[in-house]
N, CA and C atoms as a LAMMPS dump frame, in Angstrom:
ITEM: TIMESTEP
0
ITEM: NUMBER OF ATOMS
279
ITEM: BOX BOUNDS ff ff ff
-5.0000000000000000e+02 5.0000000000000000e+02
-5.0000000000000000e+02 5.0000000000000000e+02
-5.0000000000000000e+02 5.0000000000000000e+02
ITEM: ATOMS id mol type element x y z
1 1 1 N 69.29 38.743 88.304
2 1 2 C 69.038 40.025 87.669
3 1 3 C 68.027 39.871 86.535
4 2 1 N 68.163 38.722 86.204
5 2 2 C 67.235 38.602 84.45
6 2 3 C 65.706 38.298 85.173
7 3 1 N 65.37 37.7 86.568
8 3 2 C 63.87 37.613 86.87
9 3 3 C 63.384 38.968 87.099
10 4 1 N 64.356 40.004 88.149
11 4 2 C 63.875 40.956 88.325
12 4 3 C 63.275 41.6 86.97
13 5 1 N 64.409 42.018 85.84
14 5 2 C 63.808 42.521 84.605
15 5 3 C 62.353 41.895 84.289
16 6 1 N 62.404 40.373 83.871
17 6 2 C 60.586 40.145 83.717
18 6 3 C 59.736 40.508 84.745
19 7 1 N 60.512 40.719 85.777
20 7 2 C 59.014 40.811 86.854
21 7 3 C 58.675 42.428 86.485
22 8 1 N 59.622 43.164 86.162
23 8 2 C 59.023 44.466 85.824
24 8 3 C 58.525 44.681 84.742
25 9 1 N 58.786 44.031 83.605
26 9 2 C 58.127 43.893 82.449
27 9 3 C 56.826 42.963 82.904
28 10 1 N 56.484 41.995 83.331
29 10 2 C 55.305 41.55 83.715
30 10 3 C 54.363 42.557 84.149
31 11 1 N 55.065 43.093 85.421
32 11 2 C 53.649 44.479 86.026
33 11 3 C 53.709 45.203 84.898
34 12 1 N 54.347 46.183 84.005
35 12 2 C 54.218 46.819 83.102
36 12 3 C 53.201 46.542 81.831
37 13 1 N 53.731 44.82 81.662
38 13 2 C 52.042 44.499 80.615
39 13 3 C 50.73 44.214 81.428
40 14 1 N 50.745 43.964 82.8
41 14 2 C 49.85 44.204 83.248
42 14 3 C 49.104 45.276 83.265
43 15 1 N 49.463 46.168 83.808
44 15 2 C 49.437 47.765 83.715
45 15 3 C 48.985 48.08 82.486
46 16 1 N 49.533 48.04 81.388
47 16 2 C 48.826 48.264 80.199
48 16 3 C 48.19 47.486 79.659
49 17 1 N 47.331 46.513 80.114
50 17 2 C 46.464 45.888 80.357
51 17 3 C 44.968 46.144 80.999
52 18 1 N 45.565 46.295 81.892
53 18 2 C 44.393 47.005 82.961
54 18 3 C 44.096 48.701 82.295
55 19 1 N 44.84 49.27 81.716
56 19 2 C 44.919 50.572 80.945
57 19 3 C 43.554 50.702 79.567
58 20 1 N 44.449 49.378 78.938
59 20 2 C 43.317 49.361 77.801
60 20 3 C 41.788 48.801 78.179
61 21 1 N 41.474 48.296 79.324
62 21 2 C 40.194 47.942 79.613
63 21 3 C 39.759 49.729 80.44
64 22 1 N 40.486 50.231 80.913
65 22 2 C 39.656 51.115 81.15
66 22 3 C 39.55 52.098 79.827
67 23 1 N 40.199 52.465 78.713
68 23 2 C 39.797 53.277 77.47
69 23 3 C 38.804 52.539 77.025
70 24 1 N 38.822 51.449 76.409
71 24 2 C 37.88 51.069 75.995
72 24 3 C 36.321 50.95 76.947
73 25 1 N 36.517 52.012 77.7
74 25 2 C 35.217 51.908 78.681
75 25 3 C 34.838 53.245 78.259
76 26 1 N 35.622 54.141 77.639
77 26 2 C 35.826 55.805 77.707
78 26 3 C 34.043 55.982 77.314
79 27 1 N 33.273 55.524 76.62
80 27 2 C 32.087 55.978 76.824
81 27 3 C 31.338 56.504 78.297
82 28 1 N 31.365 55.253 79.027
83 28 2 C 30.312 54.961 80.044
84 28 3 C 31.483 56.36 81.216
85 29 1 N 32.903 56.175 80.925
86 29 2 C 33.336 57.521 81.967
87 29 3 C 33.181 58.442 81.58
88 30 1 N 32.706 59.234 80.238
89 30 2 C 32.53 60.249 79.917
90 30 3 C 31.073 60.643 80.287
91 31 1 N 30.108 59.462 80.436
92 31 2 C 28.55 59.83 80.783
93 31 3 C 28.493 60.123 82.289
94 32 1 N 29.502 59.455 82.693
95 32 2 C 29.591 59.196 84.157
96 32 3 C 30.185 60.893 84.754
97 33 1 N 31.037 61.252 84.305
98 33 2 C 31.921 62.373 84.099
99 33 3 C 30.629 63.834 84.273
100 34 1 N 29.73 63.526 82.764
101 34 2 C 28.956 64.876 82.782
102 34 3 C 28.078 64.546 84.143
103 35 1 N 27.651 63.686 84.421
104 35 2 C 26.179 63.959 85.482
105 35 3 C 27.054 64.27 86.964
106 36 1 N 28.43 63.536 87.013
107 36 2 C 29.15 64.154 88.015
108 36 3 C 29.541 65.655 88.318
109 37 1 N 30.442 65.824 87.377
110 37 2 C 31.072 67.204 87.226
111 37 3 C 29.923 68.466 87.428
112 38 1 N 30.065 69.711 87.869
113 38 2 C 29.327 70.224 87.725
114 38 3 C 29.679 71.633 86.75
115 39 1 N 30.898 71.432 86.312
116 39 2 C 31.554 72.102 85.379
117 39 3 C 30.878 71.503 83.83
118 40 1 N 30.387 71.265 82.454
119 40 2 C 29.781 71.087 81.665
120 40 3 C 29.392 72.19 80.218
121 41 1 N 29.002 71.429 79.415
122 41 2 C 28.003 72.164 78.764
123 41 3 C 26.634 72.52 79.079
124 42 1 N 25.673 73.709 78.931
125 42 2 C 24.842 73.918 79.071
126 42 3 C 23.595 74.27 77.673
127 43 1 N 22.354 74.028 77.402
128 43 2 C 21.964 74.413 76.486
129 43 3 C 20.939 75.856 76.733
130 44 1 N 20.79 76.235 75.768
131 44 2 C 20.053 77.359 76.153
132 44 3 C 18.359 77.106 76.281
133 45 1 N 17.674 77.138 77.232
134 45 2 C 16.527 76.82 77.024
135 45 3 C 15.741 78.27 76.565
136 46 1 N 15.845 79.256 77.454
137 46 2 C 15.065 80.318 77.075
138 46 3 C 16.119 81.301 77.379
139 47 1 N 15.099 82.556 77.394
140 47 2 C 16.271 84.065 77.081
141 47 3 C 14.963 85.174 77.208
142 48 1 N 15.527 85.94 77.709
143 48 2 C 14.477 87.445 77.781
144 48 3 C 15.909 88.657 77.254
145 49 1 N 14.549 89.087 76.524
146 49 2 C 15.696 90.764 76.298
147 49 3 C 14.746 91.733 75.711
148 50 1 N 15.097 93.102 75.537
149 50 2 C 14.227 94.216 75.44
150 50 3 C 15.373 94.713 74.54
151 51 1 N 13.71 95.656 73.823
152 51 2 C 14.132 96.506 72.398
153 51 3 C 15.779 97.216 72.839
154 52 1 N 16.615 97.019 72.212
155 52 2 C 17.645 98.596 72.592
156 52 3 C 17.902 99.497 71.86
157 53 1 N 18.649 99.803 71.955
158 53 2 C 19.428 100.65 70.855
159 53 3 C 19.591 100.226 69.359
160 54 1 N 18.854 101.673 68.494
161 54 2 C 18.557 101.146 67.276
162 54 3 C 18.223 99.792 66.416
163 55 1 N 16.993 99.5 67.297
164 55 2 C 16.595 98.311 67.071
165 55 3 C 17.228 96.784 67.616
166 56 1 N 18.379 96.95 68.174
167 56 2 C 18.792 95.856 68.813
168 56 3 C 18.567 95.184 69.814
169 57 1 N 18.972 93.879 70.173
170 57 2 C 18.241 93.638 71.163
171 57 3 C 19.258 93.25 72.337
172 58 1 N 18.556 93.961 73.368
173 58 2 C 19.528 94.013 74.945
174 58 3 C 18.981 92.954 75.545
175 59 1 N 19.939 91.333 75.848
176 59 2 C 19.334 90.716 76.758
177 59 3 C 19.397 90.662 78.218
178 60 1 N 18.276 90.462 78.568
179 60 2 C 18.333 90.41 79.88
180 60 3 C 18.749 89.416 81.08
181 61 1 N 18.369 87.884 80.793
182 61 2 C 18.833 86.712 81.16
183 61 3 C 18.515 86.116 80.64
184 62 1 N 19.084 84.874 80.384
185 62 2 C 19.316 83.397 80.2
186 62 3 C 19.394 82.318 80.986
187 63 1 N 18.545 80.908 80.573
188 63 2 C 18.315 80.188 81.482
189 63 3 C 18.917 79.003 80.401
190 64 1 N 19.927 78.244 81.053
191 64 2 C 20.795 76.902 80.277
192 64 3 C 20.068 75.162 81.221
193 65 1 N 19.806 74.598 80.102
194 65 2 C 19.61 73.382 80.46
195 65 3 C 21.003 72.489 80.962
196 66 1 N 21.301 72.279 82.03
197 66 2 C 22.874 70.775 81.665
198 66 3 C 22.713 69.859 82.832
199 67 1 N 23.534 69.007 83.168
200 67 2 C 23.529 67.773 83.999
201 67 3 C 23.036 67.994 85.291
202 68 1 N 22.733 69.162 85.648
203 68 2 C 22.338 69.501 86.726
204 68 3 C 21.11 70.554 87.334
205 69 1 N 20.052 70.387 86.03
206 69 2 C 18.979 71.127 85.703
207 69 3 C 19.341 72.493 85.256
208 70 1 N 18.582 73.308 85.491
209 70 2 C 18.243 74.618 85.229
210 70 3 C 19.184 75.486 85.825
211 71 1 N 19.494 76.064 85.341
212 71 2 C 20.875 76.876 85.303
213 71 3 C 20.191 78.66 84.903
214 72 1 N 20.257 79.615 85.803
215 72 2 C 19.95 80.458 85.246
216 72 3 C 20.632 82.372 85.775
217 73 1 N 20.966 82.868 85.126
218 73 2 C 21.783 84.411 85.344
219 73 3 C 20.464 85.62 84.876
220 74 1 N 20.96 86.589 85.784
221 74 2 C 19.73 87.81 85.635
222 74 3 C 20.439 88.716 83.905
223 75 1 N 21.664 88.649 84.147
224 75 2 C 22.319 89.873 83.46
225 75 3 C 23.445 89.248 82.476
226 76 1 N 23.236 89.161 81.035
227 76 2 C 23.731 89.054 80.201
228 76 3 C 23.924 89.887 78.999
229 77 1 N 25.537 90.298 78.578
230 77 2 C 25.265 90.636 77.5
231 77 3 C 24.654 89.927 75.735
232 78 1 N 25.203 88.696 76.089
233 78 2 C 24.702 87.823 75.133
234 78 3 C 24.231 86.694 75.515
235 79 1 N 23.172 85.857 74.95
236 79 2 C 23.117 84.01 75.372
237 79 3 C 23.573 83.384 74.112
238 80 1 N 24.055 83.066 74.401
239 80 2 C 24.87 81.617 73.056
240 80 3 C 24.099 80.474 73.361
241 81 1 N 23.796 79.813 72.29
242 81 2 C 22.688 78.385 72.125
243 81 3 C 23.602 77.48 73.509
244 82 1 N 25.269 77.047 73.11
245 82 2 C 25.777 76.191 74.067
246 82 3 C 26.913 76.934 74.873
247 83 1 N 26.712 76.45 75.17
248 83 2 C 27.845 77.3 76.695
249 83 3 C 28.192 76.589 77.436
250 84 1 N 29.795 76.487 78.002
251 84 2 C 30.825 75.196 78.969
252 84 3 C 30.471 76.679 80.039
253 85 1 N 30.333 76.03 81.049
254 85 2 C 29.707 76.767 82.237
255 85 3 C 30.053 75.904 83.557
256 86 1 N 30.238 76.476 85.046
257 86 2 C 30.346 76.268 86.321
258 86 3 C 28.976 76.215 87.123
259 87 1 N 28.058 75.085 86.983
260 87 2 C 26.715 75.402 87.391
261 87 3 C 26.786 76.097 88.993
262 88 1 N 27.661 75.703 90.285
263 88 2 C 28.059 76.112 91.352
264 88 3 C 27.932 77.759 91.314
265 89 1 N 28.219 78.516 89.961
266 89 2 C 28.543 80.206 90.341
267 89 3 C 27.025 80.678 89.482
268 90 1 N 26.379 80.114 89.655
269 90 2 C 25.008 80.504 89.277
270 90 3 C 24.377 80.326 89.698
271 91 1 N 22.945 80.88 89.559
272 91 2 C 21.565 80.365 90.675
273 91 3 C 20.57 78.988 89.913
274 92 1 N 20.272 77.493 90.578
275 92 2 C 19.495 77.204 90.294
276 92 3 C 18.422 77.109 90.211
277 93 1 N 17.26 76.886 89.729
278 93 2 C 16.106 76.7 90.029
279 93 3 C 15.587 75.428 90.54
């Protein structure tokens, strides 16, 4: 009974072993992560909009830079500089 116990405590520090070599990698999977995913942040590269109402301005579309180029929508009420976005439900260029 007492080997079985170390043998499960053995795989267990193994296991958290093999655990801490992959966190301490957490950079290179997080780079790995954005160019994969196509879910992300996006940046705003450009933006069109026209005069509106009392001087405000109505935009028209926005085009976001992220891991998967050019990202761009006809019809917005606003563009925000960064934006977590689904590049898949948009049109690329």
């Amino acid at each position: 009974m007492n080997t079985r116990k170390g043998h499960v405590f053995g795989m267990l520090g193994a296991g958290f072993h093999v655990l801490g070599h992959i966190i301490a990698q957490w950079k290179l999977i997080v780079i790995v992560a954005f160019f994969v995913s196509p879910v992300g942040p996006h940046l705003r590269w450009e933006y069109e909009y026209r005069a509106g109402y009392n001087g405000y301005r109505a935009h028209v579309g926005c085009t976001y830079l992220g891991s998967r180029g050019f990202v761009s929508f006809a019809s917005a009420s606003q563009c925000p500089v960064l934006v977590w976005m689904d590049s898949r439900k948009w049109r690329i260029e």
